[in-house]
C-alpha positions in Angstrom: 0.0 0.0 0.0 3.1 2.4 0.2 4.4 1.7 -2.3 1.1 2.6 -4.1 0.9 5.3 -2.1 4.3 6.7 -3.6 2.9 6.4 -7.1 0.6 8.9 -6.5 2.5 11.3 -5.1 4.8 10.8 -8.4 1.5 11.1 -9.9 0.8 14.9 -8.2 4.1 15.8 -8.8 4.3 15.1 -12.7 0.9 16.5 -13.2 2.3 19.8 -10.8 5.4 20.3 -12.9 3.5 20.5 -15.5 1.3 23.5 -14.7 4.0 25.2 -13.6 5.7 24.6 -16.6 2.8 26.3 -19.0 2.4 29.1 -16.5 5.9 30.2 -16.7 5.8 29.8 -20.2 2.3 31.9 -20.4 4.5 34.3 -17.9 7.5 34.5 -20.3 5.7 34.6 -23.5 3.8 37.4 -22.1 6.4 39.2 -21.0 8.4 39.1 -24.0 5.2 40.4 -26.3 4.8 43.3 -23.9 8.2 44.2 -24.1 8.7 43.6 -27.7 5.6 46.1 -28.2 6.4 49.3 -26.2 10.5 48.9 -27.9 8.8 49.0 -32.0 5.1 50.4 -31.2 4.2 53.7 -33.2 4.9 56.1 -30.2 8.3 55.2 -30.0 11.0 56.1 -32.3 13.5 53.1 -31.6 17.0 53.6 -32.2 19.4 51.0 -34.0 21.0 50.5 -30.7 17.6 49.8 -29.1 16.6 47.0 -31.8 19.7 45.2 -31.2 18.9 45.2 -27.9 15.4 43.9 -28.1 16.2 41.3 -30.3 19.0 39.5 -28.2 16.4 39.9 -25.1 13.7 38.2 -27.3 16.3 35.1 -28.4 17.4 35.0 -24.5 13.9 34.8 -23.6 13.2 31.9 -26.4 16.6 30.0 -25.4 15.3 30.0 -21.8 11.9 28.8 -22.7 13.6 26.4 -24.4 15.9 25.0 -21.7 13.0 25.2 -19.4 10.7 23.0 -21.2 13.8 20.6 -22.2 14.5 20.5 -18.3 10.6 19.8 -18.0 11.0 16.8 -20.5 13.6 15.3 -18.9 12.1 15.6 -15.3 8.6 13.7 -16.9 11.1 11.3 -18.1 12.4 10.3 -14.8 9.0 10.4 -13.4 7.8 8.2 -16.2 10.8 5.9 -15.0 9.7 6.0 -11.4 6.5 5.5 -11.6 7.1 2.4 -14.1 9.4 1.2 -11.5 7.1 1.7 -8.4 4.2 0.4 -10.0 6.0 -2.8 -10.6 7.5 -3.3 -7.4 3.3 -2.6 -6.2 2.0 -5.3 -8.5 4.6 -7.6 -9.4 6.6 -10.7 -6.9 10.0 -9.6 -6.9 11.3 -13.6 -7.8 9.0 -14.6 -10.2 8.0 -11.4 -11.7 3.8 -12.9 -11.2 1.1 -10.7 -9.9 1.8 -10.5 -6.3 -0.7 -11.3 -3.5 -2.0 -7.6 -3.0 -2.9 -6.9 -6.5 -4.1 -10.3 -7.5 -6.5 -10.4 -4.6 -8.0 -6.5 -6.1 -7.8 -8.2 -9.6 -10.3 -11.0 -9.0 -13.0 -9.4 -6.8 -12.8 -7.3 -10.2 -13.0 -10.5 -12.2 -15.8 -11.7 -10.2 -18.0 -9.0 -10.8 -17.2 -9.0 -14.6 -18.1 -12.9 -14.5 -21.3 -12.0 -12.5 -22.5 -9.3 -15.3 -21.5 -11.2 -18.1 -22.8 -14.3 -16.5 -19.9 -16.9 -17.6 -17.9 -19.3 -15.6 -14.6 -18.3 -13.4 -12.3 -20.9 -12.5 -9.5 -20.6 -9.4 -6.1 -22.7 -9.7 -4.4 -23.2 -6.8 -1.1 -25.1 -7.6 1.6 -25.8 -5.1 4.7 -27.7 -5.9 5.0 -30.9 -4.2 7.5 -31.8 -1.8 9.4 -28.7 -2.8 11.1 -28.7 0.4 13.3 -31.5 -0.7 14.4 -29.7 -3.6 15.1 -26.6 -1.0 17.1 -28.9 1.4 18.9 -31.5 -1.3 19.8 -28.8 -4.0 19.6 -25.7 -2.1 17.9 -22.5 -2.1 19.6 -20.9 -4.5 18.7 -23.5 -7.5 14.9 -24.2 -5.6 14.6 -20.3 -6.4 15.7 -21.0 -9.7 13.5 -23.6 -10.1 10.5 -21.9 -9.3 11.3 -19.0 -11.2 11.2 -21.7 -14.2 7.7 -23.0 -13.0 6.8 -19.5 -13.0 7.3 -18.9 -16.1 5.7 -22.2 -17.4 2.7 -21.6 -15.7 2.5 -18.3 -17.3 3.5 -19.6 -20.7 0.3 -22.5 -20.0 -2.2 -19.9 -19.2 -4.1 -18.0 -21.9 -2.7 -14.4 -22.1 -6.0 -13.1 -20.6 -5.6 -15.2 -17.8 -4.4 -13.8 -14.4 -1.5 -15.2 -12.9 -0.2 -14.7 -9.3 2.5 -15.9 -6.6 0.1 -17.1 -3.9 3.1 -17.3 -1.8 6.2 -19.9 -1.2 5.6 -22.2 -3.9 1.7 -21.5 -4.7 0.9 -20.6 -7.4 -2.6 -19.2 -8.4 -4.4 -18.7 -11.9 -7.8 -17.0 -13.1 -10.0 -18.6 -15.7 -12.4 -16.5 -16.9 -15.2 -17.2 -19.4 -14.4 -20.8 -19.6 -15.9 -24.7 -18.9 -15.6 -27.5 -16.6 -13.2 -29.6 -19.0 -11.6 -26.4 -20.5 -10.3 -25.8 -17.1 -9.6 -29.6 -16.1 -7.6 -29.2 -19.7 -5.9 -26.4 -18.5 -4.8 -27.7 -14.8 -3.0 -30.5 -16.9 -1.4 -28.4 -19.2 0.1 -26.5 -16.0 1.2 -29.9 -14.7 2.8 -31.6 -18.0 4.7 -27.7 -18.1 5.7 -28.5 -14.4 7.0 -31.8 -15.5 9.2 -30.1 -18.5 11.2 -27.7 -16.2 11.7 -30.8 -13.6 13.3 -32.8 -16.0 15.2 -29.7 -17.7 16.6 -29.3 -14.1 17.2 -33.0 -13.9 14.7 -32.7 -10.4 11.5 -34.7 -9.7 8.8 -32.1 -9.9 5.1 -32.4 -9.6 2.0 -30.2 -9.4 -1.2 -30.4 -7.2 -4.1 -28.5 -8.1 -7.0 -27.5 -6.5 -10.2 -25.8 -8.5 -13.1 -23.3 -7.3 -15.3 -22.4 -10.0 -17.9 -19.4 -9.9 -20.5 -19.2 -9.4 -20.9 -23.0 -7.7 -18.2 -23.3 -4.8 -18.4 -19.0 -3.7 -19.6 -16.2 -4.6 -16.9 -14.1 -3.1 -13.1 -13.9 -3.5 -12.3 -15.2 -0.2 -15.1 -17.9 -0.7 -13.7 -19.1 -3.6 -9.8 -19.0 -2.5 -10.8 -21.4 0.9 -12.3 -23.6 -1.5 -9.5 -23.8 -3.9 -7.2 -24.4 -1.0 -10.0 -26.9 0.6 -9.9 -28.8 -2.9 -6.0 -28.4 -3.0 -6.1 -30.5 -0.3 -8.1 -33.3 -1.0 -5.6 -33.8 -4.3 -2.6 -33.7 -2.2 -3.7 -36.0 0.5 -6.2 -38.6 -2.5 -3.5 -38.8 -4.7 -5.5 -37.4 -7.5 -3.3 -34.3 -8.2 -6.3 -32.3 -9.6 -9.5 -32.1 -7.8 -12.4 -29.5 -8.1 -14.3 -28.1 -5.1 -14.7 -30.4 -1.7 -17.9 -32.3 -4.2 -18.0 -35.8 -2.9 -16.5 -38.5 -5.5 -19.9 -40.6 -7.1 -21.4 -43.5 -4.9 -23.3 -46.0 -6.8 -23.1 -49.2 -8.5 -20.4 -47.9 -11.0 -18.1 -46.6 -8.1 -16.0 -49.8 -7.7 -15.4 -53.1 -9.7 -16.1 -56.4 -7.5 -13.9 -59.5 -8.5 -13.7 -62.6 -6.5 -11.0 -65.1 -5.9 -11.3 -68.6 -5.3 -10.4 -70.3 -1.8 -9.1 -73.7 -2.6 -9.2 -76.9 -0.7 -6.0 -78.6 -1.7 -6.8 -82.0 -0.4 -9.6 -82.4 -2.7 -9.1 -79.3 -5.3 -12.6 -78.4 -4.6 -13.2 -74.5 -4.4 -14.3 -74.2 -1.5 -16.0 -70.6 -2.2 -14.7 -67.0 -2.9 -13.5 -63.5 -1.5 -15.0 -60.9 -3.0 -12.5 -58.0 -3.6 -12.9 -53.8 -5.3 -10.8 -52.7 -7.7 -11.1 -49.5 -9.3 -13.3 -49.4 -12.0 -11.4 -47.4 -14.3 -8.0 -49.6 -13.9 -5.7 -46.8 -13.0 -5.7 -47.2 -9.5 -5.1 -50.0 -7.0 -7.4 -50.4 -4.4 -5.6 -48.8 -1.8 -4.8 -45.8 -3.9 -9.0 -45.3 -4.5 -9.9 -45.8 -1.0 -7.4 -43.2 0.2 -8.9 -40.7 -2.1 -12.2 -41.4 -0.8 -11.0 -41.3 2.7 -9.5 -38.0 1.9 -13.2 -36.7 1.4 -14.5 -38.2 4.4 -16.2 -40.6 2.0 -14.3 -43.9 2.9 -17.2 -45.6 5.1 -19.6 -44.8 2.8 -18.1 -46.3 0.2 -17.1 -49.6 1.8 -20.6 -49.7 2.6 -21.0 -49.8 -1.4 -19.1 -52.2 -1.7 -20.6 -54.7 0.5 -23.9 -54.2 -0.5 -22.5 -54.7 -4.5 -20.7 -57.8 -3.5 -23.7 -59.5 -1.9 -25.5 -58.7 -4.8 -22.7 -60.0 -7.4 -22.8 -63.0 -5.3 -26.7 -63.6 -5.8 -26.7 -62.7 -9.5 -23.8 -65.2 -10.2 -25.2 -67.6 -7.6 -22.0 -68.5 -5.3 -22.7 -70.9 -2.6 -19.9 -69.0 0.2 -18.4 -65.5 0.0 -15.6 -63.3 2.1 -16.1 -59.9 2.5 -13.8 -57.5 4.0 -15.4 -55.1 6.3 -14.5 -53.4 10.0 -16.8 -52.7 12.8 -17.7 -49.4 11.6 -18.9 -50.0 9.0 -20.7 -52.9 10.3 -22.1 -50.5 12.6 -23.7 -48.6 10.0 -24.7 -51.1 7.9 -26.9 -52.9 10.6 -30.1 -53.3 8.6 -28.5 -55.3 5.7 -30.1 -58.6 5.6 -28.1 -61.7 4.6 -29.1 -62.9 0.7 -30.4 -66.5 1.5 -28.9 -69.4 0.6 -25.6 -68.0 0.4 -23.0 -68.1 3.3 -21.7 -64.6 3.8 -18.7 -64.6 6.2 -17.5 -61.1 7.3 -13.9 -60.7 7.7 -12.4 -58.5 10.0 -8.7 -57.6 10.4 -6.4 -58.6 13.3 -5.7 -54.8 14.2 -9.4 -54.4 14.9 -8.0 -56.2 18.3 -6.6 -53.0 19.2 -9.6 -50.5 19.7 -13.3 -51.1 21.6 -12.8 -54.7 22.0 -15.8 -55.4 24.0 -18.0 -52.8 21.8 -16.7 -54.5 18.4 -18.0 -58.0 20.6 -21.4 -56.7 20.6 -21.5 -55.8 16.9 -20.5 -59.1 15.9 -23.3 -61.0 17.8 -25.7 -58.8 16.2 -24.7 -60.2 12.7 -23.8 -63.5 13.9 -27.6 -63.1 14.7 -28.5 -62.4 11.3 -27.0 -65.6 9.8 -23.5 -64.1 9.4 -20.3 -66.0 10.2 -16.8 -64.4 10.9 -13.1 -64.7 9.4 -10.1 -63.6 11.3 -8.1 -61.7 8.6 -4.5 -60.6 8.3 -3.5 -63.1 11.4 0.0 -62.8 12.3 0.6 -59.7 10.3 1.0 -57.5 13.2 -0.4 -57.1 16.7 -2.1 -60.7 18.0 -4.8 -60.8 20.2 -5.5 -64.5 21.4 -7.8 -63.2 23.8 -9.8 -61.2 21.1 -9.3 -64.6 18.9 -11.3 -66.8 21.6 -13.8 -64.3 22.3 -14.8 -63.7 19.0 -14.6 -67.4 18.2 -14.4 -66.4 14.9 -15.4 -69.5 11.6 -12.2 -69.3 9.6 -8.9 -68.0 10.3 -7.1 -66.4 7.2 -3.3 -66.4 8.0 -1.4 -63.6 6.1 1.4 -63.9 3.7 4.2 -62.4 5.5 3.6 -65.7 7.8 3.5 -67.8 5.5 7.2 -66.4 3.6 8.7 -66.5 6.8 7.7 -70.2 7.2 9.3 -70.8 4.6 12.2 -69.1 5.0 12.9 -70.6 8.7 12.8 -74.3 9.5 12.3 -73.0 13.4 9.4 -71.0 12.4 7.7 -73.2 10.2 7.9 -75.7 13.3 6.3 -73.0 15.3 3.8 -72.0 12.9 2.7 -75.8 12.6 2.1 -75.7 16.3 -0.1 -72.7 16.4 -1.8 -73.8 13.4 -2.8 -77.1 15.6 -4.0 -75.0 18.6 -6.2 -72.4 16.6 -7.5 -75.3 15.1 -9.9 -75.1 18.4 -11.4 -71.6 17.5 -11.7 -71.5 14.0 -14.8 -74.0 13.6 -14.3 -74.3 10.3 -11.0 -73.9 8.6 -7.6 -71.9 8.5 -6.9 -70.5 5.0 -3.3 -69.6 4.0 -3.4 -66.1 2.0 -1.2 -64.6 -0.9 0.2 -68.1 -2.1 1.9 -67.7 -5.0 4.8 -70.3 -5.7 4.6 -74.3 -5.6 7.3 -73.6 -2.9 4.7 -71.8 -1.0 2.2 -74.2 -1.2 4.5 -76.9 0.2 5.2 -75.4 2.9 1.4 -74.9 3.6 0.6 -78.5 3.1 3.8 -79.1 5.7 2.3 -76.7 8.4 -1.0 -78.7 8.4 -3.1 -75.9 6.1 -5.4 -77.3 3.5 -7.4 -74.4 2.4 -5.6 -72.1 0.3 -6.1 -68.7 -1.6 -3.4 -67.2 -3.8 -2.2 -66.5 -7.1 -1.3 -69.8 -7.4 -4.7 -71.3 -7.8 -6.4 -68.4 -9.0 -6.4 -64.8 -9.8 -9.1 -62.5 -8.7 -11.3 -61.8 -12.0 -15.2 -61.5 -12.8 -17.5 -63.8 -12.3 -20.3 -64.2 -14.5 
């Protein structure tokens, strides 16, 4: 603001030089006319010595005018300069030479109003660099300014030349859209990023961009409505993974959210399959499951969507007309889901992971005698992955016991283990009432060892991939 402050009083001063300047000149002109009069009007009988006189006074008078109003040019000059300067340093980030803060902030509430009158969409960009402090702290802060002066400019270069384009601060970056579309401005936040990927592998540096949209009208109708939601949505794609993500909208819920396949559970004794787990994938095929449950999670939208899930693998499992099913679930989400009948006919067992041991034992108890009461079974997942509860195991006296594959490598790569692991495998045998299923086999190697330990049932690459059932 002072600096603002200093270009108008530049301003006052150019515009004050200025008068003066005519007036003086008005002042000299007139003098010299008056003068030139009384020395050659009729009345007075000049003499040759007065003439000559006169006339050098007259060219004095013009040579000062003259120095005067080149003196006058030069000082606009200099205050053109100044005020060129000034208004720079008032508009423009001194490192990336972007709109600063200030002015980009008096820019859009401008923008906003146009976009209101002319009743056309406005997009906010807010881009941030990730994990730029590792470039800061492994290449230092001389070549992480350089490197963001060069993100700078590519941002610039990716944005229309209508567009506004501001330093946010530290490595934010934020753009205005204006008069544009949904896709036009998901086309234009990759543009951004592929530019931010050029100048990373110019500098030989991994770079990447997360962006976060606001559009106008729909997520504000204010500047700093609009900016919390670009940084709420700048967020969510940092934290899901996604990289771009407009507004804080939930992700789509329905039948086409998540793909169900199923994997056989084999028992090896008789090659009979036994029945299936029922597992999401993502629908599209670009993410594993992990990767779309954590953007779901990072719009609070996790438990809703495992409760999806469920509900489309029970009905997957009618259409296709399987006689047993696993289903992953936790005791949340069972929580929620209490009024979900089990599909006749069909045995639905509910796995549950070891680590739910940790938390509410005697709470999570109570949920599972409520299913169990439904016609439910349960599944011990994940066992020996982590944390073990035997006391959790024999109160929940859970159907099936699923060991996991870390247990099962380690088996085979320790004699003493194995030895151990065949032991426990003999004393769960007492809560799981029906069966202990080795996970995540994969080699003949594997499955040996299984046998060895005492393990029939088996699920695994090995003896079947996870694919559509129809």
């Amino acid at each position: 603001m002072k600096i603002l402050q200093t270009v108008r009083d530049v301003e006052r001063r150019e515009w004050q030089l200025w008068t003066m300047a005519i007036g003086l000149i008005f002042l000299l002109g007139t003098i010299t006319a008056l003068t030139y009069f009384f020395i050659f009007g009729d009345t007075y009988q000049s003499s040759l010595f007065s003439r000559s006189i006169a006339n050098r006074a007259l060219v004095g008078v013009y040579l000062l005018i003259l120095l005067f109003c080149a003196y006058v040019i030069h000082t606009r000059v200099i205050f053109g300069k100044m005020r060129t300067m000034l208004e720079r340093q008032a508009t423009r980030d001194d490192l990336t030479d972007l709109y600063n803060r200030q002015y980009f902030k008096e820019q859009l509430e401008k923008e906003i109003n146009r976009a209101d009158r002319q009743r056309y969409i406005l997009a906010i960009l807010l881009c941030d660099l990730d994990h730029f402090n590792a470039v800061n702290e492994s290449w230092g802060y001389q070549t992480g300014d350089e490197v963001l002066k060069g993100v700078a400019r590519s941002v610039y270069e990716s944005s229309r030349g209508t567009d506004l384009v501001s330093r946010w601060g530290g490595d934010e970056i934020v753009v205005v859209l204006a008069n544009t579309t949904r896709e036009g401005v998901l086309i234009a936040a990759e543009r951004i990023r592929k530019g931010v990927h050029r100048v990373g592998e110019k500098a030989l540096i991994d770079l990447d961009m997360s962006v976060g949209i606001a559009l106008y009208p729909d997520h504000g109708a204010s500047a700093d409505e609009l900016l919390r939601m670009a940084d709420r949505a700048l967020y969510i794609a940092q934290k899901g993974g996604g990289k771009i993500h407009v507004g804080e909208e939930e992700y789509r819920i329905d039948e086409n959210s998540i793909k169900i396949v199923f994997q056989p559970i084999v028992d090896i004794s008789s090659m009979h399959i036994l029945g299936y787990e029922g597992l999401g994938r993502d629908p599209k095929g670009k993410l594993s499951i992990l990767d779309l449950f954590k953007r779901y999670e990072a719009v609070g939208q996790l438990s809703e969507l495992k409760c999806c899930c469920f509900k489309i693998e029970l009905e997957a499992a009618k259409e296709v007309g399987l006689e047993k099913v696993f289903v992953n679930v936790d005791f949340n989400m069972l929580n929620k889901l209490e009024s979900v009948a089990k599909p006749p006919d069909i045995d639905i067992i509910l796995e549950i992971s070891e680590l739910e041991a940790l938390y509410d034992v005697e709470n999570y108890l109570k949920i599972a005698e409520k299913w169990r009461a439904k016609g439910y079974k349960f599944a011990i997942d994940d066992f020996g992955a982590g944390f073990i509860s035997l006391p959790f195991v024999a109160k929940l006296v859970p159907d099936y016991i699923k060991i996991d594959r870390k247990t099962i490598l380690q088996a085979v790569s320790s004699m003493q283990f194995k030895g151990f692991l065949k032991d426990m495998v003999l004393a769960l045998r007492n809560y799981a009432a029906e069966g202990i299923i080795a996970e995540g086999v994969e080699t003949e190697t594997e499955l040996q060892v299984v046998q060895d330990v005492g393990i029939n049932l088996v699920q695994g690459f090995l003896l079947g991939r996870p694919h559509e059932l129809t």
